[in-house]
C-alpha positions in Angstrom: 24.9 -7.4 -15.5 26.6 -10.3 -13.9 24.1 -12.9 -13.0 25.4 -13.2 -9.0 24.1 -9.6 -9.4 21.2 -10.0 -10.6 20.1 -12.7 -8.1 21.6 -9.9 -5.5 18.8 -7.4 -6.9 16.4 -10.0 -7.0 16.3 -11.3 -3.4 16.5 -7.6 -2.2 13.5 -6.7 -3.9 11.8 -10.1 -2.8 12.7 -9.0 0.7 11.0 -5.1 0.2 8.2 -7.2 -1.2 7.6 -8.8 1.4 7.8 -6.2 3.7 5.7 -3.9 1.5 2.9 -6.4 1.4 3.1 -6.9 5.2 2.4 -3.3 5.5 -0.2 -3.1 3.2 -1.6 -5.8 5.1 -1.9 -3.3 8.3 -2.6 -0.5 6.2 -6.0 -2.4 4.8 -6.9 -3.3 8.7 -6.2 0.2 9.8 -8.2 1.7 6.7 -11.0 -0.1 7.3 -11.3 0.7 11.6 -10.9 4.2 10.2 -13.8 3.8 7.5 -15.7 2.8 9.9 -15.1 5.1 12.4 -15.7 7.4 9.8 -19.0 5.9 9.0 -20.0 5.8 12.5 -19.4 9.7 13.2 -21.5 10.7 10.0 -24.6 8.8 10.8 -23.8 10.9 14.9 -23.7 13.8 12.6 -26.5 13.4 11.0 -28.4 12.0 13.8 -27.3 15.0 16.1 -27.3 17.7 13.3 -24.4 20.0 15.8 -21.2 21.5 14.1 -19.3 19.4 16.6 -20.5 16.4 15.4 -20.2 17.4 12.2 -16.5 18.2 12.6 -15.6 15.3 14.3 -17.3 13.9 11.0 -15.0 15.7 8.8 -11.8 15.0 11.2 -12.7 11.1 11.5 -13.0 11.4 7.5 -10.0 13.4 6.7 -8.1 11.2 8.5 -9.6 7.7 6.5 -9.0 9.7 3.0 -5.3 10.2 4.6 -4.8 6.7 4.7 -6.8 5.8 1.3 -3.6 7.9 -0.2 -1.1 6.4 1.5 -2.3 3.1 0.3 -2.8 3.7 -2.6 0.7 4.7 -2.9 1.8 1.4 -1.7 0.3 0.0 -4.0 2.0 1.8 -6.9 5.0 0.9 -5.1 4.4 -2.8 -5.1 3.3 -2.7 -8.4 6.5 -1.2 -9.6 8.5 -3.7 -7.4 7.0 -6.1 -9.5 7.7 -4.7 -12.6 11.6 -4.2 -11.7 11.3 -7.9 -10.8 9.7 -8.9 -13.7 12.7 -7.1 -15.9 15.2 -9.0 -13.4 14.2 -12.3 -14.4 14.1 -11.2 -17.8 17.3 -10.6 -17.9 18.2 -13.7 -15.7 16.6 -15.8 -18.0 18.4 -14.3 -20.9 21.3 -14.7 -19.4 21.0 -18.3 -19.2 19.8 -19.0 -22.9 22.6 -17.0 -23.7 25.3 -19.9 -22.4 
């Protein structure tokens, strides 16, 4: 691989870095008004001991183990980005010792 292409690859993935950690960034902020939303409605629940409190328990809940996934699978994602980036400059490097 051409080493104009590999710096291609590499600033691409810097850029969907960037943006990925940007959104994780909002994910964590979201994930924790959720939580404690979340937290909030259980103690009503338990407080209150009705079914509707206890569903909007379970809704409010749901919706915070939702967004756990999702950011969980961010962060997969960002951890293979790295990875792939790691194996670019790798190669870059090689490249270079090779000359």
């Amino acid at each position: 691989m051409s080493r104009s292409l590999i710096e291609r690859r590499l600033f691409d993935l810097a850029q969907r870095l960037r943006s990925a950690r940007d959104e994780l960034s909002v994910v964590d902020e979201q994930l924790a008004a959720l939580t404690e939303a979340a937290e909030e409605a259980r103690i009503r629940s338990l407080v209150s001991e009705t079914p509707l409190a206890h569903r909007e328990y379970a809704e409010a809940q749901r919706h915070a183990d939702v967004l756990a996934r999702s950011r969980r699978t961010l962060e997969a994602s960002i951890e293979q980005m790295r990875a792939s980036q790691d194996q670019l400059l790798d190669r870059l490097v090689a490249g270079d010792g090779a000359k």
